[in-house]
matplotlib code that plots the C-alpha trace (Angstrom):
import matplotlib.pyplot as plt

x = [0.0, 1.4, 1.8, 0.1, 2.2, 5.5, 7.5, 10.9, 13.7, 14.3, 17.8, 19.2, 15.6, 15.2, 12.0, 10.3, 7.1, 5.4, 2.6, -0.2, 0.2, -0.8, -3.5, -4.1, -5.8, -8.2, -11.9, -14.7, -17.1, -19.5, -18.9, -19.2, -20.9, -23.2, -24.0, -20.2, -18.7, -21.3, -19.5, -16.7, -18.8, -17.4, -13.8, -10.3, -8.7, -6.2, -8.8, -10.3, -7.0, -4.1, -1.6, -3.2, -6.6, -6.1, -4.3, -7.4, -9.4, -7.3, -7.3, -11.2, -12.2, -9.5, -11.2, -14.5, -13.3, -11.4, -8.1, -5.3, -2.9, -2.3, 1.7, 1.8, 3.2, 1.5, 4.3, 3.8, -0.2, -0.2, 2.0, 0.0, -3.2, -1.4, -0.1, -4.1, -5.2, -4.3, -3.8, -5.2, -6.6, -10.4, -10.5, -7.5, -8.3, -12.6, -10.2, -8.2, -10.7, -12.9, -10.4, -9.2, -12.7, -13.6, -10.3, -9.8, -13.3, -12.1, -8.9, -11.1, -14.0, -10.8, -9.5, -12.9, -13.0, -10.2, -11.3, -14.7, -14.0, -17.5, -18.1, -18.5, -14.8, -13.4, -14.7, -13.6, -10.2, -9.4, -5.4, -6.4, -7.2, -9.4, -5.8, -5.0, -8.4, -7.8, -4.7, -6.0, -9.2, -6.6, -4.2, -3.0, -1.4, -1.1, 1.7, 0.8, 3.9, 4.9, 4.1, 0.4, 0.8, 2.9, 2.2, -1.6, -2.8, -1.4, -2.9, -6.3, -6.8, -5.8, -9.3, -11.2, -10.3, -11.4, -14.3, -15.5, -14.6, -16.7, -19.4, -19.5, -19.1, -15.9, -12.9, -10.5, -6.9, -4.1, -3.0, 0.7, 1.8, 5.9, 5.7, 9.4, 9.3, 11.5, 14.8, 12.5, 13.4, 17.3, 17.4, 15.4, 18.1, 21.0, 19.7, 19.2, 21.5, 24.4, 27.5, 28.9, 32.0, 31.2, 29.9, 27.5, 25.9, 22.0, 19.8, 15.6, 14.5, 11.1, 8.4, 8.5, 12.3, 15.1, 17.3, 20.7, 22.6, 25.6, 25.1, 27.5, 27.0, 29.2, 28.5, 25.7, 23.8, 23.3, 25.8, 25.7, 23.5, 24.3, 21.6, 22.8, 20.3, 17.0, 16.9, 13.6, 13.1, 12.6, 12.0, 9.0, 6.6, 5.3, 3.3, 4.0, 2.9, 5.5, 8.7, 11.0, 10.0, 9.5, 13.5, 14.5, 13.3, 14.7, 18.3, 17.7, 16.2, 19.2, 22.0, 20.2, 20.7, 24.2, 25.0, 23.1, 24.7, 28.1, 28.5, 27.2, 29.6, 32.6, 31.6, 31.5, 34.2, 36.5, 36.6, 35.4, 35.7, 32.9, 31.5, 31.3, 28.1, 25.5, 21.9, 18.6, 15.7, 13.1, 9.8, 8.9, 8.5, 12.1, 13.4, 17.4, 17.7, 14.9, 12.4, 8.6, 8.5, 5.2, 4.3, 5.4, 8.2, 11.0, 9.4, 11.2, 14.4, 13.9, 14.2, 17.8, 18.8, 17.0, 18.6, 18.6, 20.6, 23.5, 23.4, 23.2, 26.4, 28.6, 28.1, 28.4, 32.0, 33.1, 31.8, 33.6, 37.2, 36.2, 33.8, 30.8, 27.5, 23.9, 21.3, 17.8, 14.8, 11.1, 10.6, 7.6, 9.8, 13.0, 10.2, 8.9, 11.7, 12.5, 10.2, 10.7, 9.7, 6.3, 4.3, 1.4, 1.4, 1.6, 3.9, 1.4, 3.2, 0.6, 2.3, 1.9, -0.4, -0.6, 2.9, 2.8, 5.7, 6.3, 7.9, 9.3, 10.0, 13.6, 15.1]
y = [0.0, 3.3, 6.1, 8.7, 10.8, 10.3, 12.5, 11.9, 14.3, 15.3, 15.5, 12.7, 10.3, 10.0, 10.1, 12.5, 13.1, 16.6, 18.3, 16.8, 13.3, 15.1, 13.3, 17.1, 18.6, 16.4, 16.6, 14.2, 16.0, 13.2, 10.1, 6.8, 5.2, 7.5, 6.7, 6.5, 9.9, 12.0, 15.4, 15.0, 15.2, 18.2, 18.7, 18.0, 15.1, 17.6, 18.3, 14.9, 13.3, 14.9, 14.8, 17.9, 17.1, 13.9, 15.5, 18.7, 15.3, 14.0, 16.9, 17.1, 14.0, 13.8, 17.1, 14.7, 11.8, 13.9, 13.1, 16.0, 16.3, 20.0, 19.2, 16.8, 18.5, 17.9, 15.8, 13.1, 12.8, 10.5, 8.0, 8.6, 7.5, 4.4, 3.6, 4.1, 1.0, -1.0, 0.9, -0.8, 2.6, 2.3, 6.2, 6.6, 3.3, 4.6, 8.1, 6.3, 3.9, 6.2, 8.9, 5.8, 4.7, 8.4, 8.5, 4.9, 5.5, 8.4, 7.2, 4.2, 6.8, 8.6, 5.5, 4.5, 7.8, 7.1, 3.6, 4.6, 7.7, 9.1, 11.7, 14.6, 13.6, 13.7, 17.0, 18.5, 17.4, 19.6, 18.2, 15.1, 13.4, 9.7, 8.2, 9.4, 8.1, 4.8, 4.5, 4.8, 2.6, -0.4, 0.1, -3.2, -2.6, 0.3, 0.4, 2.3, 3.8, 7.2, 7.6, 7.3, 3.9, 2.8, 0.1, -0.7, 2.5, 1.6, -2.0, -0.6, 1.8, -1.0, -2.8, 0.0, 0.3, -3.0, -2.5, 0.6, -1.5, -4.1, -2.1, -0.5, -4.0, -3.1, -5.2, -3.6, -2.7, -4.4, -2.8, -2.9, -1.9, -1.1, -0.1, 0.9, 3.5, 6.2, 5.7, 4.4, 7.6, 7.2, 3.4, 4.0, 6.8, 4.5, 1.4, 2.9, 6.0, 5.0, 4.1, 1.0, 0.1, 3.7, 5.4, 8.1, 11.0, 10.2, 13.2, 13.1, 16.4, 16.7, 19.0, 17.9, 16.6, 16.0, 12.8, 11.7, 8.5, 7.2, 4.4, 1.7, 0.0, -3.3, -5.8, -4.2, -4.4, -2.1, -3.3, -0.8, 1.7, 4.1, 6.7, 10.2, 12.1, 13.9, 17.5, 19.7, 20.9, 25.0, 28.0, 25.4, 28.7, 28.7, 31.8, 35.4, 38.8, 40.7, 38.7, 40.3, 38.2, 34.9, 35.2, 36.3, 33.4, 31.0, 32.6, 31.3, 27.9, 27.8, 28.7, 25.8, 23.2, 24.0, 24.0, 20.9, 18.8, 20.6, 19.3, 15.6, 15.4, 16.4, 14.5, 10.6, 11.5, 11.6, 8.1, 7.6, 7.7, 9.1, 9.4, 13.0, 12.5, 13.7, 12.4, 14.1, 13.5, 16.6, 17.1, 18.8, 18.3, 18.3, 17.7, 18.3, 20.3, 22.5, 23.3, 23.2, 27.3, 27.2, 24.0, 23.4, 24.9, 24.1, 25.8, 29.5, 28.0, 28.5, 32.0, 31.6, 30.2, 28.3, 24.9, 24.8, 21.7, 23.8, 26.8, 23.9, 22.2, 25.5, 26.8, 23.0, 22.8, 26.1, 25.4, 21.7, 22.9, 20.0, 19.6, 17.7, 17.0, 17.1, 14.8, 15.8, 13.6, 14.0, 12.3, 10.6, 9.2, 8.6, 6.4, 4.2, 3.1, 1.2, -0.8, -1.3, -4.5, -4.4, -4.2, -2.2, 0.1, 3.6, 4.4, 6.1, 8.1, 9.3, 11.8, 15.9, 15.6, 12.5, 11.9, 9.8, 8.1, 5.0, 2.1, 1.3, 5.0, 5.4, 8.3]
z = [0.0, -1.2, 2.0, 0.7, 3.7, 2.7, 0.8, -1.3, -1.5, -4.7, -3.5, -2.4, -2.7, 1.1, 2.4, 5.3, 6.3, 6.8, 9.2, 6.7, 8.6, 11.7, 13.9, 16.6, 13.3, 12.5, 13.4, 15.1, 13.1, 12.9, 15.6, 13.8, 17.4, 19.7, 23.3, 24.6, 24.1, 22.5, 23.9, 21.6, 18.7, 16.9, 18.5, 17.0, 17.8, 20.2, 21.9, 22.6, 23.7, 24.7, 27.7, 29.1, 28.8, 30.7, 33.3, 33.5, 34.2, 37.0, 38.8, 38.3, 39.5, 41.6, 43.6, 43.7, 45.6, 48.2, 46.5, 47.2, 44.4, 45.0, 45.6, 42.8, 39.2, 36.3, 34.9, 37.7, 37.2, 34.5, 36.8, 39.1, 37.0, 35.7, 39.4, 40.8, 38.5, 40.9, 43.6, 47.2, 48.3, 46.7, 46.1, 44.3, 42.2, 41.3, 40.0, 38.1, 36.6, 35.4, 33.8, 31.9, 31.2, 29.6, 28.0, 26.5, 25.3, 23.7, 21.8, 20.6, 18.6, 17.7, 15.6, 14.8, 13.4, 11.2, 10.1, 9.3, 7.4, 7.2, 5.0, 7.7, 8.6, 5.8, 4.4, 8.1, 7.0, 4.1, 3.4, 3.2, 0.4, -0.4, -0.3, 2.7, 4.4, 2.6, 4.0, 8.0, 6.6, 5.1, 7.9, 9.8, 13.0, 15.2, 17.9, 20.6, 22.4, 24.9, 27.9, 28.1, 26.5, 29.1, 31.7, 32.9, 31.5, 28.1, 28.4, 29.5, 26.6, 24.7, 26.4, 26.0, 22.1, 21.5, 23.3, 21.2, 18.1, 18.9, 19.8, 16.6, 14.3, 12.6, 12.5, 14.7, 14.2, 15.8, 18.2, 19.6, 22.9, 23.7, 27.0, 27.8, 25.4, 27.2, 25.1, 22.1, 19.6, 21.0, 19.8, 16.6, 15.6, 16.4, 15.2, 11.5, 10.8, 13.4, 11.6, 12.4, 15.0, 16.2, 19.4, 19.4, 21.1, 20.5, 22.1, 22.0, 22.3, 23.3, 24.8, 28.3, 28.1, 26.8, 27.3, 26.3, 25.6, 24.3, 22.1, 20.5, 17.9, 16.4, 13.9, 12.6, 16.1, 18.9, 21.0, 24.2, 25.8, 28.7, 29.3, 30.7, 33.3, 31.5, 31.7, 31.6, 27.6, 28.6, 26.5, 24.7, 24.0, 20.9, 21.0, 21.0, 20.8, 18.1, 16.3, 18.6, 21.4, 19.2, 17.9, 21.9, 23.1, 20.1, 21.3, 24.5, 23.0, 20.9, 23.6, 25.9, 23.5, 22.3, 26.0, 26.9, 23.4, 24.1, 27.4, 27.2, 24.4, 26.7, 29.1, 27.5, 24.9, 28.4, 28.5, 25.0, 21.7, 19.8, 16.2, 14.9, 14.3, 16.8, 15.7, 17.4, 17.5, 17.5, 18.0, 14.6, 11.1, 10.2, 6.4, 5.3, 8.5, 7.9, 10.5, 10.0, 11.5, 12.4, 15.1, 17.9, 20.6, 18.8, 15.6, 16.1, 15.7, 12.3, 13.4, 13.5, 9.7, 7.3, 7.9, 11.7, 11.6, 9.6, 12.3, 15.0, 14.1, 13.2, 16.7, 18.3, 16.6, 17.2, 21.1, 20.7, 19.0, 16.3, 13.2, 14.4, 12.2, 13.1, 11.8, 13.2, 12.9, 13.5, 17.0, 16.1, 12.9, 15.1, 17.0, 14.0, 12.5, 16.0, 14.4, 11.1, 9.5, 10.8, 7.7, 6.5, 10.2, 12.2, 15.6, 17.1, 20.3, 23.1, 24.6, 25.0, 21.9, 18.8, 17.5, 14.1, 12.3, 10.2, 10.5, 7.1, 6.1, 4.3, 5.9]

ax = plt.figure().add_subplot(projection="3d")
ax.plot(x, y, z, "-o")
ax.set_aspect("equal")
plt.show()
């Protein structure tokens, strides 16, 4: 089945994908099964089901069963949810249960929404065309991975999918769960653009964090993995009042993540030695080095040249005292490709917001 969201370089034929693969933008204008989640009827797929939603919902219901999370960030709630499933306190457990219920419910119309492809949907959907709908409507497998499809939570939205499915009479997808997904961009990286018999800087910069690892790789196979400590991802604000404050704060942005790349490199080429190559993963569209400028925190970067990766690696050498090359990714696509081989299916990461990526893509 051809992807109707990949594109080819007309450069050197690799493939990326852009911002028109994007699950946040699409609408539930019509629900293809009533008398589960009628509210959503009408609201973009961001809306429905995102990391902030969910945790709105925790502190909601939390406030209803005489649960006090006031001291608790809004980082640690979804742990917290998962952690409730099967918690022995009976409040904390009835919390999680039904947050999960209303949001498994959710995620499953969502998909249904995409299988079904009714015409309300499709037409609220403007970039997308009947091969792109056929593609979600033939789809195989969905893996499920990032944080909210991670341990019990993950395996009860998985339930609740399947449920939704069934209710509705059409033949679910398959859906796959990788739980320990922390380091899953890091390994997908290293695993297919690592050069082998080397040792690598691999960085995964998201919107909540940012984490670091050196990775080996011999043989062809990854053949060592030594996480560094996360750090917080700052300076993520995406909107602003004039330009002036947009390319301030991509300075910032900018200085934070030469500083953050500069010193892990320092510190494991100490007692090792590493590739030139630094690969990272980002969360944006990312194609040749080149930003998408307008999604996302990362997107005023572009602010600062047109091939971000170029103006990344200049200043990293001249901070390193040696030429170094940057190779970003799309997160969601550093991801996938963990998974390549698994035919005809979509990484699907449940984190701040939908991340999509694809196995099989040729990057």
């Amino acid at each position: 089945m051809r992807n109707p969201f990949i594109s080819v370089s007309e450069t050197d034929k690799t493939e990326y994908i852009t911002s028109r693969c994007s699950l946040n933008r699409a609408v539930a204008a019509k629900l293809p099964l009533y008398g589960i989640e009628d509210e959503i009827e009408g609201k973009s797929f961001q809306e429905i089901f995102s990391t902030p939603a969910i945790v709105g919902e925790i502190r909601k219901v939390s406030r209803r069963y005489g649960i006090d999370l006031s001291d608790k960030t809004d980082n640690n709630l979804p742990k917290i949810l998962s952690e409730g499933l099967v918690s022995s306190d009976a409040r904390l457990r009835q919390m999680a249960e039904r947050v999960t219920k209303k949001f498994g419910n959710r995620l499953g119309l969502l998909l249904l929404t995409l299988k079904t492809g009714l015409p309300e949907n499709r037409l609220a959907r403007d970039d997308w065309d009947d091969d792109c709908w056929r593609f979600w409507s033939d789809l195989d497998t969905i893996i499920l991975t990032g944080g909210l499809a991670s341990s019990m939570l993950g395996r009860r939205f998985k339930e609740y999918i399947h449920s939704v499915f069934d209710a509705s009479g059409v033949k679910p997808y398959h859906i796959m769960l990788f739980e320990n997904g922390r380091y899953l961009g890091v390994m997908g990286l290293a695993q297919r653009l690592m050069t082998d018999n080397t040792s690598a800087l691999v960085l995964d910069m998201g919107h909540t964090g940012i984490k670091r690892a050196l990775v080996r790789k011999k043989g062809g196979e990854l053949a060592g993995f030594t996480p560094m400590e996360s750090l917080p991802s700052l300076y993520m604000q995406s909107r602003f009042d004039n330009a002036d404050d947009r390319l301030d704060m991509a300075i910032e942005l900018h200085r934070r993540i030469v500083s953050i790349a500069a010193s892990s490199y320092r510190e494991l080429s100490a007692s090792e030695a590493l590739s030139d190559t630094i690969l990272i993963s980002i969360a944006n569209y990312v194609h040749g080095g080149v930003l998408n400028s307008c999604r996302g925190g990362y997107a005023k970067l572009s602010e600062l040249g047109t091939n971000y990766a170029v103006v990344l690696q200049e200043d990293l050498s001249s901070e390193l005292h040696r030429n170094v090359h940057v190779r970003l990714v799309h997160d969601s696509t550093a991801a996938a490709v963990y998974f390549d081989g698994v035919d005809n299916s979509v990484c699907v990461t449940l984190g701040t917001a939908f991340g999509v990526g694809f196995p099989n893509i040729r990057i």
